[in-house]
C-alpha positions as CSV (number, residue, x, y, z in Angstrom):
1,X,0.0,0.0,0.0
2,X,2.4,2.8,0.9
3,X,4.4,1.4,-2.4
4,X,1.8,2.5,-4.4
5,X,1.4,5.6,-2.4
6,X,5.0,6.7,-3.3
7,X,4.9,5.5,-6.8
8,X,1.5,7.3,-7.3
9,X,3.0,10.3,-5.6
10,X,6.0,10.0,-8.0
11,X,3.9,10.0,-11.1
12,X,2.4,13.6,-9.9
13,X,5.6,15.1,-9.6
14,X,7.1,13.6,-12.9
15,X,3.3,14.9,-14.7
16,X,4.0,18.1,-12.8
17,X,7.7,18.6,-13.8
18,X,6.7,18.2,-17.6
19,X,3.9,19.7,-17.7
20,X,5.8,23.0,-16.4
21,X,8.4,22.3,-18.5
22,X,5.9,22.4,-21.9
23,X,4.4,25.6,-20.8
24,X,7.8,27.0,-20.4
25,X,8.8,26.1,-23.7
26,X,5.2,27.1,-25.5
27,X,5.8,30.5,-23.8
28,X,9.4,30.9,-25.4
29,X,7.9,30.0,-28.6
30,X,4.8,32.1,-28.3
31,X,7.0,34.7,-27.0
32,X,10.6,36.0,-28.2
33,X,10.5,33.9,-30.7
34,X,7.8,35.3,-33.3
35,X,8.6,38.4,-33.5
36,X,6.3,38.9,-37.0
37,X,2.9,37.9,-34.6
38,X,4.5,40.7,-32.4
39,X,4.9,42.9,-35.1
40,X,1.6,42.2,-36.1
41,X,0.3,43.0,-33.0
42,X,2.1,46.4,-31.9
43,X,2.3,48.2,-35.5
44,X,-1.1,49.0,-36.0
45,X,-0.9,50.2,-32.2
46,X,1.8,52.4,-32.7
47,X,0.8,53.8,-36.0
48,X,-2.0,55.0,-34.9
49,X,-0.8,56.4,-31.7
50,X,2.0,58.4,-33.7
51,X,-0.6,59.8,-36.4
52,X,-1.1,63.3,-34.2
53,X,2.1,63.6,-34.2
54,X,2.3,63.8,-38.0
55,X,4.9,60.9,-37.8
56,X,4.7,57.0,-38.7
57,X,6.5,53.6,-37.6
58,X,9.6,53.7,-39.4
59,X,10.3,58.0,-39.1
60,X,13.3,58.7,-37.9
61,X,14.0,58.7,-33.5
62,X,16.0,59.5,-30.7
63,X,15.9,57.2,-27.4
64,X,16.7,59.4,-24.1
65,X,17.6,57.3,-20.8
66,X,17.9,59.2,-17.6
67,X,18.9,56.7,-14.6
68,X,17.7,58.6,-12.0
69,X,13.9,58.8,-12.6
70,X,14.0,55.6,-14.2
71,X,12.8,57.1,-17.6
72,X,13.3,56.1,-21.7
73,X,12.1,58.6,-23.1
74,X,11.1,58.2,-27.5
75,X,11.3,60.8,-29.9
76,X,9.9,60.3,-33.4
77,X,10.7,63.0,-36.2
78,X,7.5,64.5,-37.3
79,X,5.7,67.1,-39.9
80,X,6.8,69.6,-37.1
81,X,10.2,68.2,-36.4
82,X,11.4,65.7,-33.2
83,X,8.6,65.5,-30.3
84,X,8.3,63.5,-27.6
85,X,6.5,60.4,-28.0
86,X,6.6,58.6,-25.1
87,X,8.2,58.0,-21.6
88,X,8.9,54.7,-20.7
89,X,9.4,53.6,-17.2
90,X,12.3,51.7,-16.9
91,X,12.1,48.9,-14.8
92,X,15.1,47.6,-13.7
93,X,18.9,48.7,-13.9
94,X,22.0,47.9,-11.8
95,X,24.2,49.9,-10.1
96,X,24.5,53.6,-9.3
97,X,24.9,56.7,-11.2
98,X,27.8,56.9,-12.9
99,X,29.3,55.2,-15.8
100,X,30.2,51.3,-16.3
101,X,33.8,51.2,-16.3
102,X,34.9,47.1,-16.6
103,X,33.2,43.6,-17.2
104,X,31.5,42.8,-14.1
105,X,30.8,45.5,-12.1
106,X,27.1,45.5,-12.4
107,X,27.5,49.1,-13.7
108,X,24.3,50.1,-16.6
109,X,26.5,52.8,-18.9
110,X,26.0,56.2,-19.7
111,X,27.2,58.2,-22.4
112,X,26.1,57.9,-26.9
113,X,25.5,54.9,-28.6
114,X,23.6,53.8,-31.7
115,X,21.5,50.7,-32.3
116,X,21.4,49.1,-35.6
117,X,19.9,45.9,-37.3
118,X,22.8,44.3,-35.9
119,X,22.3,44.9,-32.6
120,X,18.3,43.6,-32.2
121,X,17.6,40.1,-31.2
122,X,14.5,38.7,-31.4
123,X,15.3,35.7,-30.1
124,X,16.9,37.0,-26.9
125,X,16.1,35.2,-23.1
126,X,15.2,38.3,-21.9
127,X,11.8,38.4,-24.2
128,X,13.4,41.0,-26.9
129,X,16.8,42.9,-26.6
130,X,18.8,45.9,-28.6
131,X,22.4,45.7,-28.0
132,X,23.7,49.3,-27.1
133,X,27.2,49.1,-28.4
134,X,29.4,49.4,-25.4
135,X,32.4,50.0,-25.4
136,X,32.0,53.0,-27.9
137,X,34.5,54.8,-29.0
138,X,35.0,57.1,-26.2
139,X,34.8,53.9,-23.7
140,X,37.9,52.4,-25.2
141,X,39.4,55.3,-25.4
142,X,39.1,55.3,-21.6
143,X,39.8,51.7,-20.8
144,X,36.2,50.8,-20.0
145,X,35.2,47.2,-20.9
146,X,32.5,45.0,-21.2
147,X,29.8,43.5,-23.0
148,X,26.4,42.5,-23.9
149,X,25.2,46.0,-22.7
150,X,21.3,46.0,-23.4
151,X,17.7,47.4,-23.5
152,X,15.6,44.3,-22.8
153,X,12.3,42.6,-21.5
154,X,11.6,40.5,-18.3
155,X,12.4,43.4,-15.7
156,X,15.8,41.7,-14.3
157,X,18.9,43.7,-15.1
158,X,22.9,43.4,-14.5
159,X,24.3,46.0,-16.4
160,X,21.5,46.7,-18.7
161,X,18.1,48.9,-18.9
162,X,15.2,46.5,-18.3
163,X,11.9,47.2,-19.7
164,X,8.9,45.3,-19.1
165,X,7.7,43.1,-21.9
166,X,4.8,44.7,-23.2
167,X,7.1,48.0,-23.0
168,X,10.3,46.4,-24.9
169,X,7.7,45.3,-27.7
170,X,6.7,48.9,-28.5
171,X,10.4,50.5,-28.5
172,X,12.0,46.9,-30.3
173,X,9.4,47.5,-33.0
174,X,9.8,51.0,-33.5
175,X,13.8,50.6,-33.2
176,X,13.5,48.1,-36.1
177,X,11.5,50.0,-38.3
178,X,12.7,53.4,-38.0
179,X,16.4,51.1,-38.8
180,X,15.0,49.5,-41.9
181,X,13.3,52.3,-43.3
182,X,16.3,55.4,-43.0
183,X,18.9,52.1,-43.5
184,X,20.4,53.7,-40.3
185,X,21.5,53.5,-36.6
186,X,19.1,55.0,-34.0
187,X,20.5,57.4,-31.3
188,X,20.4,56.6,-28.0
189,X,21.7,58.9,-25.3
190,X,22.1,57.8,-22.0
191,X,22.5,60.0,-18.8
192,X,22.6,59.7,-14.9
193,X,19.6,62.6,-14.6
194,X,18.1,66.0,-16.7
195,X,21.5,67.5,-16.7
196,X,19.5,71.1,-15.8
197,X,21.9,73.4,-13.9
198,X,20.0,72.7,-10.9
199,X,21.1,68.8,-11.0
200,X,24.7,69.6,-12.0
201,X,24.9,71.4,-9.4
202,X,23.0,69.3,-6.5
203,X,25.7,66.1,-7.9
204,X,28.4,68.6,-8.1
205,X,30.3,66.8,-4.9
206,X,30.0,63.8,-7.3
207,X,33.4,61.5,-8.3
208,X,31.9,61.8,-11.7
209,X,31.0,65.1,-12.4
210,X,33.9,65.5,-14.7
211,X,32.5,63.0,-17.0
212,X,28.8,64.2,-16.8
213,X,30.0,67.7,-17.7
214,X,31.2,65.9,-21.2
215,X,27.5,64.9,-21.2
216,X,25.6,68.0,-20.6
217,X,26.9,69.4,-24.1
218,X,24.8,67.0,-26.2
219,X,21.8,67.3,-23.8
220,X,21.9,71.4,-24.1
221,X,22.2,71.0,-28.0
222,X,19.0,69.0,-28.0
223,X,17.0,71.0,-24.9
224,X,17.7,73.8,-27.2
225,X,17.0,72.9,-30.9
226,X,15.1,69.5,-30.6
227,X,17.6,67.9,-33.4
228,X,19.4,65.3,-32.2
229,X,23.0,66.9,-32.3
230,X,26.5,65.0,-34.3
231,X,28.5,63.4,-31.7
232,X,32.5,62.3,-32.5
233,X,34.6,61.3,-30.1
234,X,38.1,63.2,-30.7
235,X,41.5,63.1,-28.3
236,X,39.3,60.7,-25.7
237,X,36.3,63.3,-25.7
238,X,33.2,63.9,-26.6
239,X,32.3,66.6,-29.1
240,X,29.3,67.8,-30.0
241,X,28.2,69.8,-32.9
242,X,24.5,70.9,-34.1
């Protein structure tokens, strides 16, 4: 009798262990992996929530990230020029202000990067995922390393910006698009706060105001003309030009 018990009490936990196991793998497949029945269902969406903005899926964007307040903020290029889309909150990121500096140190990066076709995955664990492009230019220049830097689903982050999954569906689409259509990398600029006077100064007794004072250039040129301005990286530096 308690032989049977055991073996019946086995068979629930073997039934149990694959059933979970199917529903984990139909929710990958359902999931990351068709990114067309995603498409499918976040285009018409977005189209019609960019139409009073005179602007379309696949116009070109800027992508703002500001740590502190947790925001990703979308700008979409318009019949009257760049405007504000939408702010994102941003789930998840690791580490403090400041810049990522080596492999490891659980440090989400700030500075200017671009996302190409390249750098999206559609197939990533993390439901969908844009790879940011660190170390950039001005990172190696610096000595800063890592990798694998991303915008992503599933609200878990070490290193990276994580969205939520019905949020990373809107922006991944939109990224994708506006790359396919202008044949183009999309902007994305990433800083520790709204680099306003005020917050310069209030983080002024910060270890890394030196670096955010490279920042604040790029952020003034936009604040002020709403173009997203040319960024080069000369001599170890950022330079910005309108």
């Amino acid at each position: 009798m308690r032989r049977r018990a055991i073996l019946a009490t086995i068979g629930v936990v073997a039934a149990t262990g694959v059933a979970v196991g199917y529903w984990l793998m139909s929710r990958n497949a359902a999931g990351p992996r068709d990114i067309a029945v995603i498409r499918a269902k976040v285009q018409p969406r977005l189209a019609h929530a960019l139409s009073p903005h005179g602007a379309s899926v696949g116009d070109p964007m800027l992508i703002r990230i500001f740590k502190e307040t947790k925001e990703l903020e979308v700008w979409v290029r318009g019949d009257r020029g760049y405007r504000l889309f939408r702010t994102y909150p941003i789930c998840a990121y690791s580490g403090t202000l400041g810049p990522k500096l080596k492999e490891g140190d659980g440090q989400a990066p700030e500075g200017f990067y671009r996302v190409g076709l390249s750098a999206l995955n559609p197939q990533s664990s993390y439901h969908l995922s844009f790879n940011l492009g660190f170390p950039n230019a001005f990172d190696r220049a610096h000595g800063r390393s890592g990798s694998f830097l991303m915008v992503h689903g599933r609200c878990v982050s070490i290193g990276c910006y994580a969205m939520t999954d019905p949020v990373i569906e809107e922006i991944y689409v939109m990224v994708e698009a506006t790359a396919r259509a202008t044949r183009s990398e999309v902007p994305v600029h990433i800083f520790p706060f709204r680099m306003t006077t005020e917050n310069m100064t209030r983080h002024a007794g910060s270890p890394w105001i030196g670096f955010w004072q490279t920042l604040k250039p790029a952020y003034d040129a936009f604040e002020a003309s709403r173009q997203p301005p040319r960024i080069t990286v000369s001599a170890g530096q950022y330079v910005t030009t309108r």
